[in-house]
C-alpha positions in Angstrom: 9.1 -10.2 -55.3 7.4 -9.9 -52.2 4.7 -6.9 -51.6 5.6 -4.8 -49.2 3.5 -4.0 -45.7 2.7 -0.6 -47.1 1.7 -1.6 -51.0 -0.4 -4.6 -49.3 -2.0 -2.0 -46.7 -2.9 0.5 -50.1 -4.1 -2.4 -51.6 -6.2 -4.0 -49.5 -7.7 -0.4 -48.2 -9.5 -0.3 -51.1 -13.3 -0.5 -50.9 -13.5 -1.3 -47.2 -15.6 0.9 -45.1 -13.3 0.5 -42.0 -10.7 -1.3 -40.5 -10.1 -2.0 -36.7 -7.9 -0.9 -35.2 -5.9 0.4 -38.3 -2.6 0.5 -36.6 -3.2 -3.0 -35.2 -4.0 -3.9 -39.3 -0.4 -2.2 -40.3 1.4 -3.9 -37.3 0.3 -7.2 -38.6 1.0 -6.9 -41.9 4.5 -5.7 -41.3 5.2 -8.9 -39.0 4.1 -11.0 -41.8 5.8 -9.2 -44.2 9.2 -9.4 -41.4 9.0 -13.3 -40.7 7.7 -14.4 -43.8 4.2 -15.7 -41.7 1.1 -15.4 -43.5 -2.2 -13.9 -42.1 -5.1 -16.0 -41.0 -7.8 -14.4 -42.9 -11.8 -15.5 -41.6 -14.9 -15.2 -43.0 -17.9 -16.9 -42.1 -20.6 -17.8 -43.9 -24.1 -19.0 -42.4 -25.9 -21.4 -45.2 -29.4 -19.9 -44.6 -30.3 -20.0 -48.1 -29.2 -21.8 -51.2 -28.2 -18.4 -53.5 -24.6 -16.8 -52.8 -25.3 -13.4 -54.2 -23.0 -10.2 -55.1 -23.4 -8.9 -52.3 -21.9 -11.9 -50.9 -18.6 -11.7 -53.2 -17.5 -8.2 -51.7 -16.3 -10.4 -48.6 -15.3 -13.2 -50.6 -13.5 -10.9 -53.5 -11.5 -9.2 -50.3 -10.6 -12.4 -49.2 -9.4 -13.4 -52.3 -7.4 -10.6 -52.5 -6.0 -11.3 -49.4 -4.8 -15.0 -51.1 -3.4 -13.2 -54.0 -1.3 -11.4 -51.6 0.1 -14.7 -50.0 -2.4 -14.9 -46.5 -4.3 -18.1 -45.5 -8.0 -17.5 -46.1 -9.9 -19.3 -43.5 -13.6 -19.7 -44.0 -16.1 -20.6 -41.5 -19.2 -22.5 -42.3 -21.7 -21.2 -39.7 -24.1 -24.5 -39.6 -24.6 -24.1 -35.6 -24.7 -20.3 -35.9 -27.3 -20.7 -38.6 -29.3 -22.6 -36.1 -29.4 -19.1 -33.9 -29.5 -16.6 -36.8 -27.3 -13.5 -37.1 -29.5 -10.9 -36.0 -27.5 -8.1 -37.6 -29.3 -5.9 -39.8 -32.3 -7.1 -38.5 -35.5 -5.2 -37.3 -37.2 -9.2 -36.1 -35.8 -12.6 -35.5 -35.1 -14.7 -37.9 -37.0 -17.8 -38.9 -35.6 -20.8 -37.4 -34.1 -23.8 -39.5 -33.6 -27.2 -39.2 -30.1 -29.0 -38.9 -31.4 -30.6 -42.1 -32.2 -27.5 -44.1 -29.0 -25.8 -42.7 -27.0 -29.1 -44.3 -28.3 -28.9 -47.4 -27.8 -25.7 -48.0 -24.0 -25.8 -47.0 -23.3 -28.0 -49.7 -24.2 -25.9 -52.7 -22.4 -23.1 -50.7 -19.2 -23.9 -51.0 -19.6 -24.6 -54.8 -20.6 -21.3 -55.1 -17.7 -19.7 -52.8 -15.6 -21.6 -54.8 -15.7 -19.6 -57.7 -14.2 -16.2 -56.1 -11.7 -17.7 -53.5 -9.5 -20.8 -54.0 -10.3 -23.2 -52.0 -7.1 -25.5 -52.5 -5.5 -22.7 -50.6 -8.2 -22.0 -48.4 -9.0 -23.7 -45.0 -12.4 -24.6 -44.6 -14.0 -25.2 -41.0 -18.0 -26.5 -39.9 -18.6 -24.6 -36.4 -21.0 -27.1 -35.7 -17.1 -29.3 -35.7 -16.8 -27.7 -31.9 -19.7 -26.1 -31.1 -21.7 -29.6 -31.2 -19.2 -31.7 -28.6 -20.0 -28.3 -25.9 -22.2 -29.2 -22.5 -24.5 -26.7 -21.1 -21.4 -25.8 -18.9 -19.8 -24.3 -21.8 -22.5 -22.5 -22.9 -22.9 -21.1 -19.5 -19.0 -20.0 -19.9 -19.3 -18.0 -22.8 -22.3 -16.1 -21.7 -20.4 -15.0 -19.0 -18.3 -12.7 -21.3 -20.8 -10.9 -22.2 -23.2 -8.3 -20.4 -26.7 -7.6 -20.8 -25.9 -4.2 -21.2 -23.2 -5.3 -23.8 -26.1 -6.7 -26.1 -28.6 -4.5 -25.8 -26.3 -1.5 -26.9 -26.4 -2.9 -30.4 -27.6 -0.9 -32.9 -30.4 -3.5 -34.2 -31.0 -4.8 -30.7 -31.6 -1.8 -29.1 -34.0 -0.3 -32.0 -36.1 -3.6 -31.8 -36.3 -3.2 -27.8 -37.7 0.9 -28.3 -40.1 -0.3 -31.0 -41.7 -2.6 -28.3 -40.2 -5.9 -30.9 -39.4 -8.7 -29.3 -35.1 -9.7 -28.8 -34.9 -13.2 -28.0 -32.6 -14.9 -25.9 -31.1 -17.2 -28.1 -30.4 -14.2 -30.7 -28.2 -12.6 -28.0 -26.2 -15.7 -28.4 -25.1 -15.3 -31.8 -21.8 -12.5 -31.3 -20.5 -14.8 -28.4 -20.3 -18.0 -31.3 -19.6 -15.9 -34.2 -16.4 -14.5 -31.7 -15.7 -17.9 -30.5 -15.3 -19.7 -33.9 -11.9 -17.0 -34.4 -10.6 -18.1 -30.9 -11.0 -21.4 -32.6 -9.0 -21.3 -36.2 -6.7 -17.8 -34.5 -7.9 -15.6 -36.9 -5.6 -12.1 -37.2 -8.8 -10.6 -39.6 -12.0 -11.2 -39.4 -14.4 -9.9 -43.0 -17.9 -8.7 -42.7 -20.3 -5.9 -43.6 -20.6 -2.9 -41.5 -23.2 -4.2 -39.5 -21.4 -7.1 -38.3 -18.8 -5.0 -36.8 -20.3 -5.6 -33.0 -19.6 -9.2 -33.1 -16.5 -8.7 -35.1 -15.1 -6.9 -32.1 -16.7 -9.4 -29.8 -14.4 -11.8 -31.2 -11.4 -9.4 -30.4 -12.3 -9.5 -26.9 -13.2 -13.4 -26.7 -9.7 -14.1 -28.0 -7.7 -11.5 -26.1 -9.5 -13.8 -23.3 -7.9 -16.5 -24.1 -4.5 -15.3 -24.4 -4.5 -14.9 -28.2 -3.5 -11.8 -29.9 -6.9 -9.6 -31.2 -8.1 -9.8 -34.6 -8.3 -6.8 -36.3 -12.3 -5.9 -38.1 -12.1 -5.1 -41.5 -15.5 -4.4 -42.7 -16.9 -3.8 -45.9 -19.9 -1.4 -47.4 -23.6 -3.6 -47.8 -23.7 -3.8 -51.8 -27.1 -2.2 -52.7 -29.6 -4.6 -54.8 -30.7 -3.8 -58.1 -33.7 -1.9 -56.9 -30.6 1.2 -56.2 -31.6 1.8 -52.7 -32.0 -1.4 -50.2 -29.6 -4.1 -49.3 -29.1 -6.8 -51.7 -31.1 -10.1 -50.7 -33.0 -12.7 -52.0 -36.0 -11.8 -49.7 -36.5 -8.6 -51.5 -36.2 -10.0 -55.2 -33.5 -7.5 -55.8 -30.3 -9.6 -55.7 -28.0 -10.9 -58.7 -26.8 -14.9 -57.5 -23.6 -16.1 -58.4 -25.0 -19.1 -60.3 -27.4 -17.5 -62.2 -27.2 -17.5 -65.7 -24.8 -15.4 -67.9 -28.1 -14.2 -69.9 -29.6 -13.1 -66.2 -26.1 -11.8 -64.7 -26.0 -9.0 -68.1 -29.6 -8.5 -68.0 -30.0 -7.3 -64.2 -26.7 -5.1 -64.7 -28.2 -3.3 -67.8 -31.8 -3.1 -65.8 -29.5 -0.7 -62.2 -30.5 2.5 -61.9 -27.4 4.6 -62.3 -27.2 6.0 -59.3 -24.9 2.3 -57.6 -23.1 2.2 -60.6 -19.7 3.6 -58.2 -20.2 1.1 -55.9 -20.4 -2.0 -58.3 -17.3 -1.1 -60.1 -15.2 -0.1 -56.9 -16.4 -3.6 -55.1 -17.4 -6.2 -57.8 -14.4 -5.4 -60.5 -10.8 -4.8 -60.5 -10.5 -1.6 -62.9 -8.3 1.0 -60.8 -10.4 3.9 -59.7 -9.2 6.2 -62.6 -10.6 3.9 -64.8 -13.9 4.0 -62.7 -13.9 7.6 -63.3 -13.5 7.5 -66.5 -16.1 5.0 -67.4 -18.5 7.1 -65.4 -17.8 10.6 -66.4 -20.3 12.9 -68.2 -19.2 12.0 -71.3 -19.5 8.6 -71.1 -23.0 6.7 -71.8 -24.4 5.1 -68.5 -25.6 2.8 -70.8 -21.9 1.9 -72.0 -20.7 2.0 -68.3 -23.2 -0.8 -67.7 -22.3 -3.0 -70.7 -19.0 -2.9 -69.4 -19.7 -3.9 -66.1 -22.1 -6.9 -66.6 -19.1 -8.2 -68.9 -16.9 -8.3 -66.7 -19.1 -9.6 -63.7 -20.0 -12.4 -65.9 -16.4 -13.2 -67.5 -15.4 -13.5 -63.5 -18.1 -16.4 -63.1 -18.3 -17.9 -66.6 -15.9 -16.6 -68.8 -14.9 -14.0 -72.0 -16.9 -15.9 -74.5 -20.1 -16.4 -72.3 -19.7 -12.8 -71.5 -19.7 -11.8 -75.0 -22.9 -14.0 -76.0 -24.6 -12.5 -72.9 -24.1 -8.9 -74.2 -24.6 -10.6 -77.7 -28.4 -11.7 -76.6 -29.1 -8.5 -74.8 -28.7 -6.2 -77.4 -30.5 -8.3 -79.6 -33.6 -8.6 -77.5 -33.0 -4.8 -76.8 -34.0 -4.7 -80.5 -36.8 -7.1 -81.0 -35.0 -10.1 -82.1 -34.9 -13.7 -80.6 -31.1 -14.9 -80.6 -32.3 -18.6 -80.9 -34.0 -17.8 -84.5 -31.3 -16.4 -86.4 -30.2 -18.7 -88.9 -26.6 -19.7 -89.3 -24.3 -20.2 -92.3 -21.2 -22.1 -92.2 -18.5 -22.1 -94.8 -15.7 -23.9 -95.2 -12.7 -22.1 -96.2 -8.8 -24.1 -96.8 -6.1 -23.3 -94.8 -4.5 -22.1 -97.5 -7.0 -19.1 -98.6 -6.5 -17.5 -94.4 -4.0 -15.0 -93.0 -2.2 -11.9 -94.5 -2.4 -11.9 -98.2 -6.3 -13.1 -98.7 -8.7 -10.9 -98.4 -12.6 -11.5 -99.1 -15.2 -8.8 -100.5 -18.3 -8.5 -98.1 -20.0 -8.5 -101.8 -18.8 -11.9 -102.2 -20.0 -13.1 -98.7 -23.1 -11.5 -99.1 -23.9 -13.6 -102.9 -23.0 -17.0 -100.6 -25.1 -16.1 -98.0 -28.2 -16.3 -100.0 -30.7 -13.7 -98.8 -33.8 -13.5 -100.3 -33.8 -11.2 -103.5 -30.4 -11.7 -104.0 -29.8 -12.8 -107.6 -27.0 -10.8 -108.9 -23.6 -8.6 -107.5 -25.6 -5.6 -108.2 -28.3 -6.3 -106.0 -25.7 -6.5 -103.7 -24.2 -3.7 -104.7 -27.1 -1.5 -104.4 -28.4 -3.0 -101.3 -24.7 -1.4 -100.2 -24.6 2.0 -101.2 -28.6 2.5 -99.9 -27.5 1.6 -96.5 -28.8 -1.3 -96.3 -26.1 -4.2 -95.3 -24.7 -3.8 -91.5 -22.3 -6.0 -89.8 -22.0 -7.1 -85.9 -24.5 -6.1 -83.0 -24.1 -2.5 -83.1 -25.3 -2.7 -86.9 -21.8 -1.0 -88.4 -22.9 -0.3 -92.3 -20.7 -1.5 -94.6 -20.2 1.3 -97.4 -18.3 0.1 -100.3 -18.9 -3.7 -102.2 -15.4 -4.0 -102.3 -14.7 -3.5 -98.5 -12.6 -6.5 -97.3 -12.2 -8.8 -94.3 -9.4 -11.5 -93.9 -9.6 -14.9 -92.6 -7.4 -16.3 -89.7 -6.3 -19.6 -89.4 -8.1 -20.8 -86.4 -11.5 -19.3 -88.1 -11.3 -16.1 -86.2 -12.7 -12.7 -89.0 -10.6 -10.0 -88.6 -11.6 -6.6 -90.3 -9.0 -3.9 -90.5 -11.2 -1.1 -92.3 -13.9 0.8 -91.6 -14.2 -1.1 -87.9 -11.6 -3.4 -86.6 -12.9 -6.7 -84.6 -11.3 -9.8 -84.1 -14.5 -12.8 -83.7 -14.9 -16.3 -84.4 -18.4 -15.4 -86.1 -20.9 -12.3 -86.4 -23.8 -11.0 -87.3 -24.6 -9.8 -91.3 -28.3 -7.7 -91.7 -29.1 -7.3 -95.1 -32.1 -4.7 -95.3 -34.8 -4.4 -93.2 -36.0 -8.1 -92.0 -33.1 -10.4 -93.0 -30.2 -11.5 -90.8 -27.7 -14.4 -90.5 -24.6 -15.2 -88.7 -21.7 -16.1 -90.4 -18.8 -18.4 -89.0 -16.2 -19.9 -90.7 -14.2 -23.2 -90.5 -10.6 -23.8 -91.7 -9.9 -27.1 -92.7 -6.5 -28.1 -94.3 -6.0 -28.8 -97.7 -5.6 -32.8 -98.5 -1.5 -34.0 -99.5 -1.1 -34.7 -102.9 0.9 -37.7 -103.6 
């Protein structure tokens, strides 16, 4: 069933910092929603670096959002803007790069993009595709839509110019191709942070121009890097890439101060805001809150199970182990011994799993009621010998007493220095003639 203009305008409010003009936004959506025309949804993206970070994804997730909803997501890649440089945001110029640098770096980019948006529904445009068949003549064109007074109004422009720093021509160029590439593709929105807004407009103006209808801005908050305080970016060592490692991902979410905790949640995850609240209540551990949220920022890029060994590893070097050096044991169960109706005695796993000192069921026993055998990460003691867990078919422990989990293997500490993980392997029984 289709989503209606006003659910899709709830929706898709959520997060953003500002949309303009809002009534243009609404208008749009209900014409969609009336002739059954998608949106032409832009973002660009200038491959000055090799890293698409979180910050990045607040964009990407909105555009993504926007494809869930049914609109075209139409990304630019800037490779002739990121020649200029986008000096938004910026207190200097940027340092220039070579056509060479700036095509390398586009082809990891879209790899990375690739995991938020889809991009077998997505339209994906070079600028450098138009921008590189213009003659001076055109360039001369386009400046003419623009006044000086225009560019030095901007915020970062006009800051540079009263701290005596230098605003270079070519830099003033950068809103005029930025607004060109939506006269190009017809954008209806155009994504970017809150300091893009001037050249998001720009682009309004450059297409009203040209006959075209305006885009609308919809512009989104600048994630904060782990640091708490100052723009994500890989410049100031505080960012957390896309590609990174699940191991890195958890680890740079458990290290945030709590104070951008809100503002992960609400832009990197898709729990409803009274779920946010309640994660981040008094009551609730901030440590909890941010076990939670580097599991699911890593399950988006690499899935439930890497997220669970990620949080697995983490809490194990939290307390002074090594995950690589715990030993394993394996046993092989038949097919016929799983499911409802077996149940095993953690005093019987603990005699196979040979621990050191273990000779006899009261050993066990004893080790038991002192307190001394624990189960799974958070160390959950087991009380009684007799406690039981049952087997599933597909190898999966399930433990319905004391703690219920459902895993394919975990973690047995017997006293104070030994450990093992346990995992189990169904095979079927062999026919009998």
């Amino acid at each position: 069933m289709p989503v209606s203009a006003a659910e899709q305008l709830e929706l898709l409010r959520r997060g953003v910092d500002s949309i303009t003009p809002e009534a243009d936004f609404a208008g749009k959506l209900q014409r969609s929603v009336a002739t059954g025309t998608p949106l032409r949804v832009k973002y660009g993206i200038d491959p000055t670096g090799i890293d698409v970070h979180l910050g990045h994804t607040v964009p990407l997730r909105k555009l993504r959002q926007f494809q869930d909803l049914g609109h075209t997501a139409v990304v630019i890649i800037g490779n002739y803007t990121a020649l200029v440089g986008d000096p938004s945001g910026r207190d200097e110029a940027r340092k220039a790069l070579t056509e060479e640098q700036v095509e390398a770096n586009a082809r990891d980019y879209l790899t990375q993009v690739g995991k938020i948006i889809d991009l077998e529904r997505a339209e994906v445009h070079h600028n450098g595709d138009w921008f590189s068949k213009w003659s001076f003549l055109d360039v001369l064109n386009l400046t003419r839509r623009m006044t000086l007074g225009q560019i030095s109004a901007r915020d970062d422009f006009s800051k540079r110019i009263a701290a005596a720093k230098p605003v270079y021509l070519h830099e003033c160029l950068y809103p005029l191709m930025q607004g060109w590439d939506s006269v190009e593709i017809k954008s209806d929105v155009e994504l970017g942070g809150t300091e893009q807004l001037f050249s998001l407009l720009v682009a309004r103006d450059l297409q009203q121009s040209q006959g075209q209808p305006g885009q609308v801005a919809m512009t989104m908050p600048i994630l904060v890097g782990t640091d708490g305080h100052r723009k994500m970016g890989k410049s100031l060592n505080n960012y957390i890439g896309v590609s990174q490692s699940p191991d890195e991902q958890f680890g740079k979410i458990m290290s945030l101060p709590d104070e951008p905790m809100r503002q992960y949640f609400t832009l990197l995850t898709n729990l409803t805001l009274p779920e946010i609240d309640h994660w981040l209540s008094a009551e609730k551990n901030p440590r909890d809150a941010k076990d939670l949220l580097g599991s699911l920022i890593v399950a988006q890029y690499y899935g439930l199970e890497a997220a669970r060994e990620a949080a697995e590893t983490f809490r194990l070097r939290a307390k002074g182990i090594a995950p690589g050096i715990i030993p394993e044991k394996e046993f092989v169960v038949s097919s016929s011994e799983t499911g409802p109706g077996w149940g095993y005695t953690f005093q019987t796993l603990l005699m196979r799993c040979q621990f050191d000192g273990v000779n006899f069921n009261s050993d066990v026993r004893r080790m038991i009621e002192g307190g001394g055998v624990k189960i799974g990460i958070n160390k959950i003691p087991i009380k009684n010998p007799k406690e039981t867990f049952t087997i599933r078919n597909d190898g999966k422990i399930i433990h319905f007493e004391e703690s219920d989990f459902e895993v394919d293997d975990f973690l047995i500490w017997y006293g104070k220095r030994q450990i093992v993980r346990v995992k189990y392997v169904v095979q079927d029984e062999p026919q009998t003639a």
